[in-house]
Each structure stands twice: as structure tokens, then as C-alpha cells.
KEMARLUM-793161 format. One record per residue: chain; x, y, z of N, C-alpha, C in turn. Coordinates in steps of 0.2 Angstrom, whole numbers, plus 5000, padded with zeros to 4 digits. Layout:
residues N
+--------+------+------+------+------+------+------+------+------+------+
| chaine |   nu |   nv |   nw |  cau |  cav |  caw |   cu |   cv |   cw |
+--------+------+------+------+------+------+------+------+------+------+
|      A |    X |    Y |    Z |    X |    Y |    Z |    X |    Y |    Z |
...
+--------+------+------+------+------+------+------+------+------+------+
END
This chain:
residues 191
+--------+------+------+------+------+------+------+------+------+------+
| chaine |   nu |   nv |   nw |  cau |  cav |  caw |   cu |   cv |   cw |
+--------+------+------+------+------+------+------+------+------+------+
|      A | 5003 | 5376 | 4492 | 5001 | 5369 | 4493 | 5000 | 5368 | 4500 |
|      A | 4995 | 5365 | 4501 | 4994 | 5363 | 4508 | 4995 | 5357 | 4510 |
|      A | 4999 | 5356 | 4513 | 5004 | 5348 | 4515 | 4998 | 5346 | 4521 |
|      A | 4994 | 5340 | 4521 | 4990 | 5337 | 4524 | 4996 | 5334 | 4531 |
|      A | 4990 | 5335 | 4536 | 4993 | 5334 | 4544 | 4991 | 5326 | 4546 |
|      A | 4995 | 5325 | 4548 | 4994 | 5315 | 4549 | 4995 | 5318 | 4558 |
|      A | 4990 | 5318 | 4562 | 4991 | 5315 | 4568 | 4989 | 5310 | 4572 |
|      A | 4993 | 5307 | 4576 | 4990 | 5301 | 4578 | 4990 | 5301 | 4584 |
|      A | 4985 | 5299 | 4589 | 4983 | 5299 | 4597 | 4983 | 5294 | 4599 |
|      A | 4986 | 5293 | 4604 | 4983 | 5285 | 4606 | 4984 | 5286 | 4616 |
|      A | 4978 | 5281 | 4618 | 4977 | 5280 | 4624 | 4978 | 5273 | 4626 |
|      A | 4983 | 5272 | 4631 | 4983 | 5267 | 4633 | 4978 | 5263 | 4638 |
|      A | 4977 | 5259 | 4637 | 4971 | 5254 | 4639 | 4972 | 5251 | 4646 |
|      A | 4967 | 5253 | 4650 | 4969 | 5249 | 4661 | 4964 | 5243 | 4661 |
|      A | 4967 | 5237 | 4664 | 4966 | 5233 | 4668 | 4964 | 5232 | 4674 |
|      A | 4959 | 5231 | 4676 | 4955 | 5232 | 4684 | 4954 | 5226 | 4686 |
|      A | 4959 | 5223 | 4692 | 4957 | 5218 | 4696 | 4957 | 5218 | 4702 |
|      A | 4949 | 5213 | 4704 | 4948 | 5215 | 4707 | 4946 | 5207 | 4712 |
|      A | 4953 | 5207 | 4718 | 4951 | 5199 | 4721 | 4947 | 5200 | 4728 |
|      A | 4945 | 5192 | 4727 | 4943 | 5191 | 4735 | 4946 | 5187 | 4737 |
|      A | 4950 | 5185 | 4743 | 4955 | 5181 | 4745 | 4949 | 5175 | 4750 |
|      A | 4953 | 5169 | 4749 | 4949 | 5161 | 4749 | 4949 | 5165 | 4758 |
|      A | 4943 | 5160 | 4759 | 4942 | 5158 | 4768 | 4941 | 5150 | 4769 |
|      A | 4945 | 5149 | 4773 | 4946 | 5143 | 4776 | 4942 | 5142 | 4784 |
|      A | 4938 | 5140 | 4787 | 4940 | 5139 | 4794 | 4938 | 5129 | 4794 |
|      A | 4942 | 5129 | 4801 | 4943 | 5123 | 4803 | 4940 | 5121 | 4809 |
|      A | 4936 | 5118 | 4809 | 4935 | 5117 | 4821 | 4935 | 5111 | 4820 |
|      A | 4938 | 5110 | 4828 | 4942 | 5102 | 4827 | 4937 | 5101 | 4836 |
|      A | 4930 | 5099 | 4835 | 4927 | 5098 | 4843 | 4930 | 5092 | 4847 |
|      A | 4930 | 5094 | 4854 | 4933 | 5089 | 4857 | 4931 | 5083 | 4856 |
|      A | 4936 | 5079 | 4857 | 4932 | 5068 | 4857 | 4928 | 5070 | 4864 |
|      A | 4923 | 5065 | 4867 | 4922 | 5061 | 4871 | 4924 | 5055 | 4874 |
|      A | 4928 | 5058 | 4879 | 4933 | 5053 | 4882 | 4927 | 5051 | 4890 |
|      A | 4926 | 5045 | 4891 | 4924 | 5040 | 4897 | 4928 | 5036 | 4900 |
|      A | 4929 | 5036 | 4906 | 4932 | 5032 | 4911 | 4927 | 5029 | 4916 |
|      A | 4929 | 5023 | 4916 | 4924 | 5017 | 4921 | 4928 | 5014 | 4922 |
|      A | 4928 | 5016 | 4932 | 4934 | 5011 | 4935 | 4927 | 5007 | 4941 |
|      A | 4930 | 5000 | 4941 | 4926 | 4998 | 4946 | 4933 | 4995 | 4952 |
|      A | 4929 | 4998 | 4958 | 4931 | 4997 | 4963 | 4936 | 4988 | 4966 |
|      A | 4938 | 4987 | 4969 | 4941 | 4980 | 4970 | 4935 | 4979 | 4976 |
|      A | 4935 | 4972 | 4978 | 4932 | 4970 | 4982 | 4936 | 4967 | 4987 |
|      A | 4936 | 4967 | 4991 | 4940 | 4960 | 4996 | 4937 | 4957 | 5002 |
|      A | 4936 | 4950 | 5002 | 4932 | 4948 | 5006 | 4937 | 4942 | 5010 |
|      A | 4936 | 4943 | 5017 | 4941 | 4940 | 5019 | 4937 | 4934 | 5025 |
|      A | 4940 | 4927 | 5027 | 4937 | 4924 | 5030 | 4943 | 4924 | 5035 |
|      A | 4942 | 4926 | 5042 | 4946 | 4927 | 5046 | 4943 | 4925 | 5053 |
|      A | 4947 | 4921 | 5057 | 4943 | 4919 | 5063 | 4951 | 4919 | 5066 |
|      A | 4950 | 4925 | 5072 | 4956 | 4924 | 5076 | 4958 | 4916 | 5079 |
|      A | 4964 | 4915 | 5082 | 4969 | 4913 | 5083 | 4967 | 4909 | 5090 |
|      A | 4968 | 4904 | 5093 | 4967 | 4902 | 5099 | 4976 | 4903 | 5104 |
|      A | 4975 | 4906 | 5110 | 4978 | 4908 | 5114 | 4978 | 4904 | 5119 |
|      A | 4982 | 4898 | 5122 | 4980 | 4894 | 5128 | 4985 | 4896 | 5134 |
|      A | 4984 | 4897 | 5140 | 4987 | 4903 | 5144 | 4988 | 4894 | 5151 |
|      A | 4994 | 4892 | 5150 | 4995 | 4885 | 5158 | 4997 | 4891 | 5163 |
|      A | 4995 | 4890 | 5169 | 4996 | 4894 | 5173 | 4996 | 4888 | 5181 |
|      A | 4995 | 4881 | 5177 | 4995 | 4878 | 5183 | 5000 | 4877 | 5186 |
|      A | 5007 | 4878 | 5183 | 5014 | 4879 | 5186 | 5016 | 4883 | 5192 |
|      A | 5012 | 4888 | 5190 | 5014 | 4895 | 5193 | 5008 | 4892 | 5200 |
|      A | 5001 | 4891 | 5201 | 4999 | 4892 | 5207 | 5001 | 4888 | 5210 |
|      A | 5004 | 4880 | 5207 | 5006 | 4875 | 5211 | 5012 | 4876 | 5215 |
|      A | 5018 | 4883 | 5211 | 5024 | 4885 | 5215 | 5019 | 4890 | 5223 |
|      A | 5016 | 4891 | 5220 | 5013 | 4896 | 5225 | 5009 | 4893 | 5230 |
|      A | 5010 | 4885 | 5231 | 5005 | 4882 | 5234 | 4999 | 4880 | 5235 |
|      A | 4995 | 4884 | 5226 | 4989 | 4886 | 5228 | 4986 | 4881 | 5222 |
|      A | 4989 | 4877 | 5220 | 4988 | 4872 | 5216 | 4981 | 4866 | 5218 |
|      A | 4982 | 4862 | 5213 | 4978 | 4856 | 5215 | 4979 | 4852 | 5222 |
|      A | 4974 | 4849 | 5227 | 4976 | 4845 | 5230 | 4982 | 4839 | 5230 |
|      A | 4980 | 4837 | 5223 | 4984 | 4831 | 5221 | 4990 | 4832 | 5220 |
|      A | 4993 | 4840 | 5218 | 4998 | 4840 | 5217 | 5004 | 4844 | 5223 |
|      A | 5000 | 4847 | 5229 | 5002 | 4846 | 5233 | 5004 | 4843 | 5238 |
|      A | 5002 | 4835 | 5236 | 5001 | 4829 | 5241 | 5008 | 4825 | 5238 |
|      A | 5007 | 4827 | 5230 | 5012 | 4825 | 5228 | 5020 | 4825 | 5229 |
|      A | 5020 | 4832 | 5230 | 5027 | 4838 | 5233 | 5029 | 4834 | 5236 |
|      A | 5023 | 4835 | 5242 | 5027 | 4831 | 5248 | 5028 | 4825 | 5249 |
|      A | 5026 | 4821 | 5246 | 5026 | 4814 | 5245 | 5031 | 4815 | 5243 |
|      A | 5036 | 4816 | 5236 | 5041 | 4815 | 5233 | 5047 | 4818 | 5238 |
|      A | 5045 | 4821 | 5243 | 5050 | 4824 | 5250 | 5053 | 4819 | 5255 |
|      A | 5049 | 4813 | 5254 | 5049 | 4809 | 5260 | 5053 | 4803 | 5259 |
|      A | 5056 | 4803 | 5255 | 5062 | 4799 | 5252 | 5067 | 4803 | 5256 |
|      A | 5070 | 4808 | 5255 | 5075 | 4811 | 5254 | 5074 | 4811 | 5265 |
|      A | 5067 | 4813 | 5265 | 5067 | 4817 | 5276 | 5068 | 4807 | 5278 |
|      A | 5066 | 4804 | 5276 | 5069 | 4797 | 5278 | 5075 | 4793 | 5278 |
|      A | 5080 | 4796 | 5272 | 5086 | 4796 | 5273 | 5090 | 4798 | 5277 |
|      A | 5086 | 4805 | 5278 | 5088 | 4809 | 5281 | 5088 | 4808 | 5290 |
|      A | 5084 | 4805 | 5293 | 5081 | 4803 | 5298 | 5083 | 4797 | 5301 |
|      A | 5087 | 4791 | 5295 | 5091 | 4786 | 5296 | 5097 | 4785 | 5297 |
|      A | 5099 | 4792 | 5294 | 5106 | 4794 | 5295 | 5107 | 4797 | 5302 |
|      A | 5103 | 4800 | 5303 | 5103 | 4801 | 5310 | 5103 | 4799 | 5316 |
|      A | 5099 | 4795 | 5315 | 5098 | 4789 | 5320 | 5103 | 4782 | 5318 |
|      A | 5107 | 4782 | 5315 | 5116 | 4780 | 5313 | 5121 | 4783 | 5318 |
|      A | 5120 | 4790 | 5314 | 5126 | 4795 | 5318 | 5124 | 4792 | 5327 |
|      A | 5115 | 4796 | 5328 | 5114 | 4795 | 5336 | 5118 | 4787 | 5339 |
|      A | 5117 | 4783 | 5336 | 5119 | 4776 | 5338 | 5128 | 4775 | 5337 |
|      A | 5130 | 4778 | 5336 | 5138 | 4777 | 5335 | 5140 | 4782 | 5341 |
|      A | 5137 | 4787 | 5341 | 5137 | 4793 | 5347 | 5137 | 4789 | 5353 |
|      A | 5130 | 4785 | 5354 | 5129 | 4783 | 5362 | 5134 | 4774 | 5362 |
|      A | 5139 | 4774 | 5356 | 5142 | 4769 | 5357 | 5150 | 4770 | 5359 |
|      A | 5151 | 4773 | 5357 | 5157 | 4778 | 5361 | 5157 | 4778 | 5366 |
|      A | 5161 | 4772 | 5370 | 5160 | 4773 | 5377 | 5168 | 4776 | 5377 |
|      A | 5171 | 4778 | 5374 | 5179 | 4781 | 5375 | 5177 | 4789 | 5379 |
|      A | 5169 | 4790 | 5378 | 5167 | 4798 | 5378 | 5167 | 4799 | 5384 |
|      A | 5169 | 4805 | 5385 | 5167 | 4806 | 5394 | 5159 | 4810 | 5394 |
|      A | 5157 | 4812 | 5389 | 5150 | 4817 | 5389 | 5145 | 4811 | 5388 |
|      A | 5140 | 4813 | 5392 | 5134 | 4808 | 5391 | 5131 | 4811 | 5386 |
|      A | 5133 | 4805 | 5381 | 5130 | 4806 | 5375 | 5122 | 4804 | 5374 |
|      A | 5120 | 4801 | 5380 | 5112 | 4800 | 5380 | 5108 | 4807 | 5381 |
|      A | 5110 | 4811 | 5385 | 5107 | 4817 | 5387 | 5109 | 4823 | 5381 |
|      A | 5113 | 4823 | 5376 | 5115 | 4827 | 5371 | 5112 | 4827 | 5367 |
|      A | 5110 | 4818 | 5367 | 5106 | 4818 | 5359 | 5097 | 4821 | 5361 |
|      A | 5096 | 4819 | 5367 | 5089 | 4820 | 5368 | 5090 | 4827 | 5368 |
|      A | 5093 | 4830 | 5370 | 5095 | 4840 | 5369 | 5093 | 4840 | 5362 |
|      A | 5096 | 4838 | 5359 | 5099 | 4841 | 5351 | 5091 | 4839 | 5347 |
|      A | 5090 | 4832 | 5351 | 5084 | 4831 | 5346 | 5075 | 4835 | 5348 |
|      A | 5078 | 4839 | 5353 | 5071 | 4842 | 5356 | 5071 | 4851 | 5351 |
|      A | 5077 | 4852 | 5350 | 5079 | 4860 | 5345 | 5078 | 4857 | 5339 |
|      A | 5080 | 4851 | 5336 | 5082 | 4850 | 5331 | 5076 | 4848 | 5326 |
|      A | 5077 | 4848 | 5321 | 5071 | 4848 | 5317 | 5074 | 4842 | 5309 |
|      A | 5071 | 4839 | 5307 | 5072 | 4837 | 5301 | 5071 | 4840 | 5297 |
|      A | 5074 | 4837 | 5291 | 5073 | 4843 | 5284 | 5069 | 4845 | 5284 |
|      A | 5069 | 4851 | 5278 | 5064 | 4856 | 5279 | 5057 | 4851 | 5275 |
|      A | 5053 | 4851 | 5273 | 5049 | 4851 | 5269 | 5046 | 4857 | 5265 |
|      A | 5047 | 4856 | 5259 | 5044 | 4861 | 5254 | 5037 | 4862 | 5253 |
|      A | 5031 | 4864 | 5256 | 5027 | 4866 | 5254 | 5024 | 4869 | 5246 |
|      A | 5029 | 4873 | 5244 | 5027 | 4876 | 5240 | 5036 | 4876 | 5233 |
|      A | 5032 | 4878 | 5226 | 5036 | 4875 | 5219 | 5042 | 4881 | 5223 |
|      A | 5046 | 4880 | 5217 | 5051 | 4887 | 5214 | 5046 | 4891 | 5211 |
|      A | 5050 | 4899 | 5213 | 5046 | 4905 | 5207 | 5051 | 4905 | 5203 |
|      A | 5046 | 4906 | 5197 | 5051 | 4907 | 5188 | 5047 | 4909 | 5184 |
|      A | 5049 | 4915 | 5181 | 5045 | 4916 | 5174 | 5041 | 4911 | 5170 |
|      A | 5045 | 4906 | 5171 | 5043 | 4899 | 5167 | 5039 | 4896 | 5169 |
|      A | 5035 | 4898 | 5175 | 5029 | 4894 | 5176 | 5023 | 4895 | 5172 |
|      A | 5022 | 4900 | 5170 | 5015 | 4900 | 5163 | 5019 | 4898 | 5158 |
|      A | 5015 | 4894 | 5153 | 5017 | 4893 | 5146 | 5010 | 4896 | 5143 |
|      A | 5013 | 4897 | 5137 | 5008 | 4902 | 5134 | 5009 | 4898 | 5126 |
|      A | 5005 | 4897 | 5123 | 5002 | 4894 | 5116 | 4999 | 4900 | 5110 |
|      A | 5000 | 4900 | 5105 | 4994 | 4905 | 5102 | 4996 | 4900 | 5094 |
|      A | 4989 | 4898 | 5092 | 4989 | 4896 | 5086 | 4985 | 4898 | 5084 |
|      A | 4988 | 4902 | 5076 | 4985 | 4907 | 5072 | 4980 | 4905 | 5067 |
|      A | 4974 | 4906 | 5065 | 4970 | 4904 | 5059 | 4974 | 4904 | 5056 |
|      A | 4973 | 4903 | 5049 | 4975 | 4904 | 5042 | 4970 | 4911 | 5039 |
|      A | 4974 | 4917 | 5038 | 4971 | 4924 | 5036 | 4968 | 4919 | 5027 |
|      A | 4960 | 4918 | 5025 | 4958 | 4918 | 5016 | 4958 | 4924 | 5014 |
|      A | 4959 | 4926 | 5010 | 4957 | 4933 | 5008 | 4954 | 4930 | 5002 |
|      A | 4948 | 4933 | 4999 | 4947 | 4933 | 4992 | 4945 | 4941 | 4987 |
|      A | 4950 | 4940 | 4982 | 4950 | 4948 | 4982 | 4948 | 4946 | 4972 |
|      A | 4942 | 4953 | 4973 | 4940 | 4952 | 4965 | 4946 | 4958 | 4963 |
|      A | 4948 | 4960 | 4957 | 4952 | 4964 | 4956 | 4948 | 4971 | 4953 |
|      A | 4950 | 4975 | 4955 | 4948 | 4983 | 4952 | 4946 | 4982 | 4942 |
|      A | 4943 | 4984 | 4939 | 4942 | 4985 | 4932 | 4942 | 4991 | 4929 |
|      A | 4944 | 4993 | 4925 | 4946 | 5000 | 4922 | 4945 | 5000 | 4913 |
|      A | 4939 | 5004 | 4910 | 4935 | 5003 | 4905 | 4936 | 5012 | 4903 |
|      A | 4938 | 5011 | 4898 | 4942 | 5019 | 4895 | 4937 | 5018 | 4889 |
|      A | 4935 | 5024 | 4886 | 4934 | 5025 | 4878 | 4932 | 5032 | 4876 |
|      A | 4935 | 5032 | 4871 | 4934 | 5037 | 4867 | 4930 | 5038 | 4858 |
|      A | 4927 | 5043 | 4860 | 4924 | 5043 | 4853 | 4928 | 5051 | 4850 |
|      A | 4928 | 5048 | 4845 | 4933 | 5056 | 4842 | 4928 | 5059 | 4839 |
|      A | 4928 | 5066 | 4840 | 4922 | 5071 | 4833 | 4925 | 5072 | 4828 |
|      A | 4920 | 5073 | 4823 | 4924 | 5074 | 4816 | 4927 | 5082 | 4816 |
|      A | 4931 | 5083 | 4810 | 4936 | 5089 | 4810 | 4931 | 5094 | 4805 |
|      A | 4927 | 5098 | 4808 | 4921 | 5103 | 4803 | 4927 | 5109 | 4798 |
|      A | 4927 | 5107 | 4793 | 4930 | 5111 | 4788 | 4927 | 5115 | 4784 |
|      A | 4928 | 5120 | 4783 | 4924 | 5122 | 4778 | 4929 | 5128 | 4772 |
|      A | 4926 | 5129 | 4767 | 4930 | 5132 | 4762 | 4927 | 5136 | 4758 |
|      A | 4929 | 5142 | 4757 | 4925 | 5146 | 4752 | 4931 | 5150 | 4748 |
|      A | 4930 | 5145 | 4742 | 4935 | 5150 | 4735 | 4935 | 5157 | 4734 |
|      A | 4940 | 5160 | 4733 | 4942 | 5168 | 4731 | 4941 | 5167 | 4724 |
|      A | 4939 | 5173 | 4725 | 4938 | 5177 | 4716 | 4942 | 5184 | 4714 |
|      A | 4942 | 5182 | 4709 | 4945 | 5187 | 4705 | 4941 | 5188 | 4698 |
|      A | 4940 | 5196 | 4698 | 4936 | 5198 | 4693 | 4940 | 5205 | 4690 |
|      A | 4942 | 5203 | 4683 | 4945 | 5208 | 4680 | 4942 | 5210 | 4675 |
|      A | 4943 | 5216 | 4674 | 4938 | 5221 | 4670 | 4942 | 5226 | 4665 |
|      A | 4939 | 5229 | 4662 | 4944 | 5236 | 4658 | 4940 | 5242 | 4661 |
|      A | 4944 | 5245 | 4664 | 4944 | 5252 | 4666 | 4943 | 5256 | 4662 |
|      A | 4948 | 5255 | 4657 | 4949 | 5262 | 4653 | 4952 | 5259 | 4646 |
|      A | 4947 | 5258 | 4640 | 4951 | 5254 | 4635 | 4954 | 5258 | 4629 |
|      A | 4959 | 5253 | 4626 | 4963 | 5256 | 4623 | 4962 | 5259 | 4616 |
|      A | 4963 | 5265 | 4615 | 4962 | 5270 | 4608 | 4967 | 5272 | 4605 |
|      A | 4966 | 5273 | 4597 | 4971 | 5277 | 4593 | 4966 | 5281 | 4589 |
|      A | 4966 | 5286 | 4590 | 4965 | 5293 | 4585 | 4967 | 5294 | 4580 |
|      A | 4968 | 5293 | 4575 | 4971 | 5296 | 4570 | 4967 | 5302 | 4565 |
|      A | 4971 | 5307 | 4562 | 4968 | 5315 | 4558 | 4973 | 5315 | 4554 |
|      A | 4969 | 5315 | 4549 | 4972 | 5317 | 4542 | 4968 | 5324 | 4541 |
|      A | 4972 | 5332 | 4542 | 4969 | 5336 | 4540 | 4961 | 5338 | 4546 |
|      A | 4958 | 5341 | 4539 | 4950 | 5340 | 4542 | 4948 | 5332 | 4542 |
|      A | 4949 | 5328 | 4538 | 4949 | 5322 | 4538 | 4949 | 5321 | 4545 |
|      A | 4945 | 5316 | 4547 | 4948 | 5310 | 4553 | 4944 | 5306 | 4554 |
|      A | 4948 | 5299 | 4556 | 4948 | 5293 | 4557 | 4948 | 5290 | 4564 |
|      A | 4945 | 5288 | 4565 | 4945 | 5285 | 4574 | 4945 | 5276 | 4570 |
|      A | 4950 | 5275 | 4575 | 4948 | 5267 | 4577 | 4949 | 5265 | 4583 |
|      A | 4947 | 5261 | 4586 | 4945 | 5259 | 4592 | 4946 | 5248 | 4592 |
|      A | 4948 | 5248 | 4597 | 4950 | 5242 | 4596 | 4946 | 5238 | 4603 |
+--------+------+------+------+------+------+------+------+------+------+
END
């Protein structure tokens, strides 16, 4: 008897994948940034200051003054050389009255008043720093000032994106079989 042979084969079945990976890029262009500065202005009204310089103290100490105020000087001296002149001629008279004296008071005085001189007279002031006076009256400084301006902006670019999807593509390489034999018989199936 011949016993019939059962064999069976089988191949196992492959899966082929096959990706492409996503691409992204992104560009981010710069903004346009502007700055607008204006300047300040300043406009000022200014007119120096007046300076008044007296100096008529100082030439009149120096003699070199007005007429009038040299005439003055002296004038205001003659009170005092008068006084002084009538004292004098007091003391001389009490001198030549004195007859208790043994010296000839007649001849001493006409001596003494031939050397002698009355008060001085002053020609000319006192020196002092203080004879100029000096004045300065100052304008008032206007300024008018426009103020600086500062004008900024910006514009922003937009963000260029872009996007390209991956793929996957999956396929059969090698598909799955079973052979089967019965004997001389045989049977294929395929799936």
C-alpha cells in the first residue's frame, strides 16, 4: 500500500516601507525699523548788559577833575584856614600883651610870621580804590527753544513658512504562500 505524502510549504509574506520625512522651513525677514529725530532749535534774544564806569572821584582826588569841583575843595578849606588865621592873630595879640615879657614880642611875631605859613591847603581828594564806582546792569537772557522730535516705526515682515508632508509608501515585497502536495497530487494556494 502506498500511504499518500501530505506536504506543506509555506513562505512567509515581507512588507516594504518606504518614507519620506516632512520638510518644514521657516524665514522670519527682518521688520523695517525707521527713526526720525528732528533737531531742537534755540533762538535766543540777548543784548548785552550796560557797564557804567564813575571815574570822576578818582580824577578829582587827582586834581585833574572839573573846574567846579576844584574851586569847590578849596572853597570848603577856607572856613577851617580862617579859623585858623584868627586864632592866630588872638594867640599874636595876647603875645604882644604881655608886657610881664622881657622878649620883644613885636619882633618874634613878625619872625615867626615871615617862616610861617597857614594851613596847608589841599589841592587835590584822598587816593582810594573807592574812587571809581562801577555799575553793570544785565539784560534779561529770552531763550526760546522749540524742543527735539523723535518719530520711530516699524513695519514688521511677515513669517514665510512653508510645509511639504512626508510619505509613506508601503508595498509587498515578497507575498505570502502555502504549498501544499498530496503525492503526485498538488495544490497551490496563494493568498
Amino acid at each position: 500500500m502506498e500511504l499518500q505524502r501530505l506536504s506543506i510549504r509555506q513562505t512567509y509574506g515581507r512588507l516594504g516601507m518606504d518614507t519620506e520625512n516632512a520638510q518644514q522651513t521657516i524665514e522670519s525677514p527682518r521688520g523695517e525699523l525707521s527713526i526720525e529725530t528732528k533737531q531742537p532749535v534755540i533762538q535766543a534774544n540777548y543784548e548785552p548788559g550796560t557797564l557804567t564806569i564813575d571815574s570822576s572821584a578818582a580824577w578829582d582826588a587827582l586834581g585833574k577833575g572839573s573846574h567846579m569841583q576844584w574851586l569847590n575843595r578849596i572853597y570848603s578849606q577856607m572856613d577851617q584856614i580862617a579859623l585858623q588865621a584868627i586864632a592866630k592873630q588872638v594867640e599874636d595879640g595876647h603875645r604882644m600883651g604881655m608886657i610881664t615879657n622881657k622878649k620883644n614880642a613885636f619882633a618874634d611875631i613878625g619872625k615867626s610870621a615871615s617862616q610861617e605859613k597857614l594851613g596847608p591847603i589841599q589841592y587835590v581828594g584822598e587816593a582810594s580804590f573807592l574812587n571809581v564806582k562801577m555799575n553793570y546792569e544785565p539784560h534779561p537772557y529770552q531763550p526760546d527753544v522749540q524742543p527735539a522730535g523723535f518719530n520711530m516705526s516699524y513695519t514688521p515682515q511677515k513669517v514665510q513658512a512653508q510645509y511639504q508632508a512626508g510619505k509613506v509608501n508601503i508595498h509587498v515585497e515578497q507575498p505570502y504562500t502555502i504549498n501544499i502536495r498530496v503525492s503526485d497530487y498538488s495544490w497551490d494556494w496563494e493568498s
